[in-house]
C-alpha positions as CSV (number, residue, x, y, z in Angstrom):
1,X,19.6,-8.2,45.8
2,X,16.4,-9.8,47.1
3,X,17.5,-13.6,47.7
4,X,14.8,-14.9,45.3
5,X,14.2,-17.9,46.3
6,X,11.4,-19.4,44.3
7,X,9.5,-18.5,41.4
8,X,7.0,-16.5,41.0
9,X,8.6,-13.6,43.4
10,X,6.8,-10.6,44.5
11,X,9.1,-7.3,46.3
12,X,6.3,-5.4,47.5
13,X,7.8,-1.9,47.5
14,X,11.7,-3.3,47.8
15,X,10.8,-4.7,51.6
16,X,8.4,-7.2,51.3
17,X,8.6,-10.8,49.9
18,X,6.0,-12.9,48.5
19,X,7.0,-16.3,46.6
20,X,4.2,-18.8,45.0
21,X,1.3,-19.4,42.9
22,X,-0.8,-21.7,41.7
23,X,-4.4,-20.7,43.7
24,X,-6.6,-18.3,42.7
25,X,-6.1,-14.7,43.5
26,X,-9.0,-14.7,46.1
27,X,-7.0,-16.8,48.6
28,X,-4.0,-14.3,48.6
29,X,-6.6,-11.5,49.6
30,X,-5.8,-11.8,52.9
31,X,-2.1,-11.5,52.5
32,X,-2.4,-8.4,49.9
33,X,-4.4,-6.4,51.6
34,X,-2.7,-4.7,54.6
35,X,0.3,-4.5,51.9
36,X,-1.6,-2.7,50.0
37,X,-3.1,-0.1,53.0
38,X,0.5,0.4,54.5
39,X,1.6,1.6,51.2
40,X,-1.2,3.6,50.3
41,X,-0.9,5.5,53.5
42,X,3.4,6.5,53.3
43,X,3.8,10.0,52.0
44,X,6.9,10.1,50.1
45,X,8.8,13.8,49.9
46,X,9.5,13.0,45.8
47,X,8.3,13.3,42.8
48,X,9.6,12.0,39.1
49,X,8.8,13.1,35.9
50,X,10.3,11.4,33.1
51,X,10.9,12.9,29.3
52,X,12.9,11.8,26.1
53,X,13.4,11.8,22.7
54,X,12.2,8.4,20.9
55,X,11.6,7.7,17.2
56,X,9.5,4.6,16.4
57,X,12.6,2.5,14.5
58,X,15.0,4.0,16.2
59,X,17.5,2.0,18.4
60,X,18.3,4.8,20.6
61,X,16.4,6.0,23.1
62,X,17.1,9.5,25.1
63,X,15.9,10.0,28.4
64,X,16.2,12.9,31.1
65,X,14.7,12.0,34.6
66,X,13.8,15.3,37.0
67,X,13.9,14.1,40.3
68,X,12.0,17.2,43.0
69,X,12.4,17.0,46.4
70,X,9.1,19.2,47.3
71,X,8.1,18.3,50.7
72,X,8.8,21.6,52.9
73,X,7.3,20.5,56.1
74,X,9.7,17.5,56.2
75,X,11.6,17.8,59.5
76,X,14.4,15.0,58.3
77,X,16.0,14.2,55.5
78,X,15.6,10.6,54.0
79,X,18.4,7.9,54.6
80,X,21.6,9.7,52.9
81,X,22.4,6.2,51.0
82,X,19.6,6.6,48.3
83,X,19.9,6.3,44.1
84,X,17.4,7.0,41.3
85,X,17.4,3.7,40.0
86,X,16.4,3.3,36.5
87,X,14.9,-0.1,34.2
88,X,13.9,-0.4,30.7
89,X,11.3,-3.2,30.3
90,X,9.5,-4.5,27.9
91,X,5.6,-5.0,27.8
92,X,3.3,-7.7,25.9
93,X,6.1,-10.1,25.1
94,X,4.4,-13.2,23.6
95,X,5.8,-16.1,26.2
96,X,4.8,-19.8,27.2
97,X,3.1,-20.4,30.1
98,X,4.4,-23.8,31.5
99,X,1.7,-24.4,34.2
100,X,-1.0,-23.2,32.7
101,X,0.0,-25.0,29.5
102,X,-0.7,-22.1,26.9
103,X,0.9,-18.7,24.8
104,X,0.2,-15.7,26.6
105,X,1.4,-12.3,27.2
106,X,4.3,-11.5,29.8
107,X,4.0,-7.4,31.3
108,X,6.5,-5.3,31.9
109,X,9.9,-7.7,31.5
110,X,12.9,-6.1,32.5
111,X,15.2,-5.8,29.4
112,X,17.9,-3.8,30.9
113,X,18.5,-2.5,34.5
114,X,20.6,0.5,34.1
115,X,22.1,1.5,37.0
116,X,23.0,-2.1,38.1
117,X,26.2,-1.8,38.7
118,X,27.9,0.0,41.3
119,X,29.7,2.8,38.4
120,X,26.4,3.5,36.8
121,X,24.6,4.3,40.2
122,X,22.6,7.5,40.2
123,X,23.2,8.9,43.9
124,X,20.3,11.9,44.9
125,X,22.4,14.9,46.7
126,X,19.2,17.1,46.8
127,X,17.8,18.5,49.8
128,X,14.3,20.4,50.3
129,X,13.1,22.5,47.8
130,X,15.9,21.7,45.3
131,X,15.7,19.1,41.9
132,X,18.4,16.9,40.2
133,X,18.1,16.1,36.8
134,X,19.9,12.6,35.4
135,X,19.6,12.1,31.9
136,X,21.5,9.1,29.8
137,X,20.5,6.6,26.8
138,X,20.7,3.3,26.1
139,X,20.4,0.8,22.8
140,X,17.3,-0.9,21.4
141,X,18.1,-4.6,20.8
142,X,17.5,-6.3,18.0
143,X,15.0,-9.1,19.5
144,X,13.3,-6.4,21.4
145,X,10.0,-4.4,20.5
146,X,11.1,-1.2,20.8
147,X,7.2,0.6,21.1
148,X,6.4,-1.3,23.7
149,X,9.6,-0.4,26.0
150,X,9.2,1.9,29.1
151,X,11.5,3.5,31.5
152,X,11.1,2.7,35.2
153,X,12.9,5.4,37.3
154,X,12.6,4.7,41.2
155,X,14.4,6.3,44.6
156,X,15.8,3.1,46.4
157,X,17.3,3.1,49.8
158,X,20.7,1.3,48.9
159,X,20.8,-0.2,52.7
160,X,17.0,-1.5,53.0
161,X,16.2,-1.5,49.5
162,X,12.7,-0.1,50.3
163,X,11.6,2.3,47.7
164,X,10.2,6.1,48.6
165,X,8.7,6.6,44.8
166,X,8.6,5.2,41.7
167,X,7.5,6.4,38.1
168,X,6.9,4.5,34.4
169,X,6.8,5.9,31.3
170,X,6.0,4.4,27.7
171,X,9.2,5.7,25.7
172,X,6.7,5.7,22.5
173,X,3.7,7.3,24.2
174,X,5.3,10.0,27.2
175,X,8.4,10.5,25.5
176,X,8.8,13.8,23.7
177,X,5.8,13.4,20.8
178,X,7.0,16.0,18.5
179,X,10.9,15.3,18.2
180,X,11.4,18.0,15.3
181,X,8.9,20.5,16.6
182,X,6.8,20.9,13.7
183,X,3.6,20.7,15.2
184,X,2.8,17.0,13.7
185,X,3.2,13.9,16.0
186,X,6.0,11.8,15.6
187,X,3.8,8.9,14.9
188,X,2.1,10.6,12.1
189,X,5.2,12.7,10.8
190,X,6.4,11.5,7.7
191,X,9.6,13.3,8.2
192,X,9.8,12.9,12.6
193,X,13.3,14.0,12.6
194,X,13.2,17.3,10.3
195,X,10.9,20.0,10.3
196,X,8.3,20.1,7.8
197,X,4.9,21.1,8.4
198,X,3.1,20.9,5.4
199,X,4.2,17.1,5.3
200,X,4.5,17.6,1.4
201,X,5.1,13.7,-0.3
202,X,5.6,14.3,-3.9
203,X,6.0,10.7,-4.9
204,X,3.3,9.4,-2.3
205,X,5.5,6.8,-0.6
206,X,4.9,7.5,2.9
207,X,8.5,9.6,3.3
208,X,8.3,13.5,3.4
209,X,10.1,15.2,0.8
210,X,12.2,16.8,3.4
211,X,13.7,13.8,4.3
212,X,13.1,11.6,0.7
213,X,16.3,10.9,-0.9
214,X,14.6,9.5,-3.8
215,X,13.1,13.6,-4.5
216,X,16.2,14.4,-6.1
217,X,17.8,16.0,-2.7
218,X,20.9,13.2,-2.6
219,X,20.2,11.2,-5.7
220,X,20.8,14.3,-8.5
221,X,21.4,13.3,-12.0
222,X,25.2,11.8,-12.3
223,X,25.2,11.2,-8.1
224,X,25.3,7.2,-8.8
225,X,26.2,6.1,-5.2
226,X,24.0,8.6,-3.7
227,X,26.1,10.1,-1.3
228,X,25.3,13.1,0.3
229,X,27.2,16.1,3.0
230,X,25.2,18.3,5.6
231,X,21.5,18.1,6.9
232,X,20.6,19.3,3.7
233,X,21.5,16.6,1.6
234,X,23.6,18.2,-0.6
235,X,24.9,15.8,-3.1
236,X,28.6,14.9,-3.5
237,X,29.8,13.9,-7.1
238,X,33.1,12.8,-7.9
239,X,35.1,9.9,-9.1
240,X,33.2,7.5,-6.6
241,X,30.2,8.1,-9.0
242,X,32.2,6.8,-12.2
243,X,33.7,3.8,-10.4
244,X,29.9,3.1,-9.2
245,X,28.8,3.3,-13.1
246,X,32.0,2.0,-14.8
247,X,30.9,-1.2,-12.7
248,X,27.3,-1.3,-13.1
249,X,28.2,-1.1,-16.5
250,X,30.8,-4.4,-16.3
251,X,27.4,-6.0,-13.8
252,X,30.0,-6.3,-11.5
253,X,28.3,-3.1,-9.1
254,X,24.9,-2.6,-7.2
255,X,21.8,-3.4,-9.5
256,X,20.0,-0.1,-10.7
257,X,17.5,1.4,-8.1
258,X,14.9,3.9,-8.6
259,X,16.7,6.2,-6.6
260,X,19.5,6.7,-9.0
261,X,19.6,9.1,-11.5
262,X,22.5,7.3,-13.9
263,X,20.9,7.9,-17.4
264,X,22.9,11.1,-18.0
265,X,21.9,11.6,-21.5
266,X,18.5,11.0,-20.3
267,X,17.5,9.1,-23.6
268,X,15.9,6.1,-21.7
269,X,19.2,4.0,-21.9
270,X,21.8,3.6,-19.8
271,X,25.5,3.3,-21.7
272,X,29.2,3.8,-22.1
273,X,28.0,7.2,-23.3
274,X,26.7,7.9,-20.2
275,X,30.2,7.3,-18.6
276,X,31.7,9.7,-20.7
277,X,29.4,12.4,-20.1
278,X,29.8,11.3,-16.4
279,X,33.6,11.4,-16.2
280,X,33.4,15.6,-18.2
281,X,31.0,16.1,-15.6
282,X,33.5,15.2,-13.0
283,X,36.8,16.7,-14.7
284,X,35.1,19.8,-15.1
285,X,34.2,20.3,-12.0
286,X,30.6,20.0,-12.8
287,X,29.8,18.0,-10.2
C-alpha cells in the first residue's frame, strides 16, 4: 500500500513518508514539526465511536463501529472512494531490539488488519447529518495477549490513502464493561457472562455460584459426566452416566474430580453398588 522501503517506516496520516532512525529524536524536530501543524489544523466532518462486548479469556471479540457524518456547514462531500478501515493490534509485546542490543516493549503491533482485502472493505455511503454503523468480530490467537488488543477504526481515501479520522479503543478497557448488566464490572464479576448481583461464591473459589458447575447446578448426584442443557444448567442423566462410572470403575475412564457427585449411596465409597443404584436411577426415569 505505502511502498515501504526501509525500516523503520513512518505514514504520517496515510500521505506522508518518513523512513530511518538511528539519531536522536531532537534532530528530526525539524522534519516533525510542520507535520504535526498541518494535521492539527484539518477539520475532518467525522466522528467514530467504537463499542463491544469482550470477556477477559475470551477469544472472541465483538465490535460495532458508529461512524457520524456531523459537519452541516460542509459545502462538499469527501472523495466518494472512502472505507472505515479497521486493525486489531496488540500493545506491550516484549520484543528484541537489534540496534539497540536489548528486550523492550513493542506499541501498538498490528495483529490483524481486517478489512484488507478487497471483500471485507467497509465502503461509507453516508452523507450530512446521517450515521452508518459496521459491526463484525474476529478471533483471539493463541500467542496473542488478548487484554492488551485494541481496535483501530479509521476513514481512508482508497485513491490517496490519506486518512480524514481515526479512533483506538482498548477492547478490555472501552469495550462494553458490564457484559451481563448486573451492575458489577466485568473485570471484577465472578460470573461476567450471567447476571448475578449479589456475586454469591459458596465454595470461595473465585467462580459465582450462578455460573459454578461445581455448586451442584450440572454436577447433581448420579450426573457422572457432567453434562448439562439450557442456560440453566439443568443436568442431563442417562446411560452416558453409567458408561462414565462402569469405566471409572474398570480405571479405564476419567480420574474422579471434585466436581462429580458419583458416590450414590453417599457412604464415603465409591462401588459396583453405586452402579446399580445408578443404572435404577436411569431405568426409572429418575434421572
Amino acid at each position: 500500500m505505502y511502498d515501504v522501503g526501509g525500516i523503520p517506516h513512518l505514514q504520517w496520516n496515510g500521505i506522508n513518508s518518513i523512513v530511518g532512525a538511528g539519531a536522536p529524536w531532537t534532530d528530526r524536530y525539524e522534519d516533525y514539526l510542520p507535520l504535526v501543524i498541518d494535521y492539527y489544523e484539518q477539520e475532518t466532518p467525522f466522528e467514530i465511536e467504537i463499542t463491544g462486548e469482550y470477556l477477559s479469556g475470551n477469544p472472541i471479540v465483538n465490535y460495532e463501529i458508529e461512524l457520524i457524518w456531523n459537519d452541516n456547514n460542509r459545502d462538499s462531500r469527501p472523495p466518494s472512494n472512502m472505507a472505515l478501515e479497521i486493525v486489531v493490534a496488540e500493545d506491550s509485546i516484549l520484543s528484541w531490539w537489534n540496534s539497540a542490543n536489548v528486550w523492550h516493549y513493542a506499541r501498538n503491533v498490528s495483529r490483524n488488519f481486517l478489512t484488507f482485502h478487497q471483500e471485507n472493505k467497509n465502503p461509507i455511503t453516508i452523507d450530512v447529518g446521517e450515521t452508518q454503523t459496521f459491526s463484525g468480530s474476529f478471533h483471539i490467537k493463541d500467542n496473542w495477549v488478548g487484554d492488551n488488543l485494541k481496535i483501530i477504526a479509521f476513514v481512508q481515501d482508497g485513491d490517496s490513502y490519506e486518512v480524514s479520522q481515526s479512533e483506538i479503543a482498548s477492547v478490555l478497557r472501552d469495550l462494553d464493561q458490564d457484559v451481563d448488566d448486573d451492575g458489577v464490572p466485568n473485570t471484577h464479576d465472578n460470573c461476567p457472562a450471567i447476571p448475578n448481583v449479589t456475586q454469591e461464591d459458596e465454595d470461595n473459589d473465585g467462580v459465582g455460584d450462578a455460573c459454578d458447575f461445581c455448586n451442584e447446578l450440572a454436577y447433581t448426584l448420579g450426573n457422572v459426566n457432567g453434562d448439562a442443557i439450557g442456560d440453566d444448567y439443568t443436568p442431563i442423566i442417562d446411560v452416558a452416566d453409567i458408561l462414565a462410572l462402569s469405566d471409572h470403575l474398570e480405571g479405564v475412564g476419567l480420574p474422579y474430580y471434585e466436581c462429580q457427585s458419583i458416590d450414590i449411596l453417599e457412604d464415603g465409597t465409591i462401588n459396583n453398588f453405586d452402579l446399580i443404584v445408578l443404572v435404577d436411577l436411569v431405568m426409572n426415569g429418575e434421572g
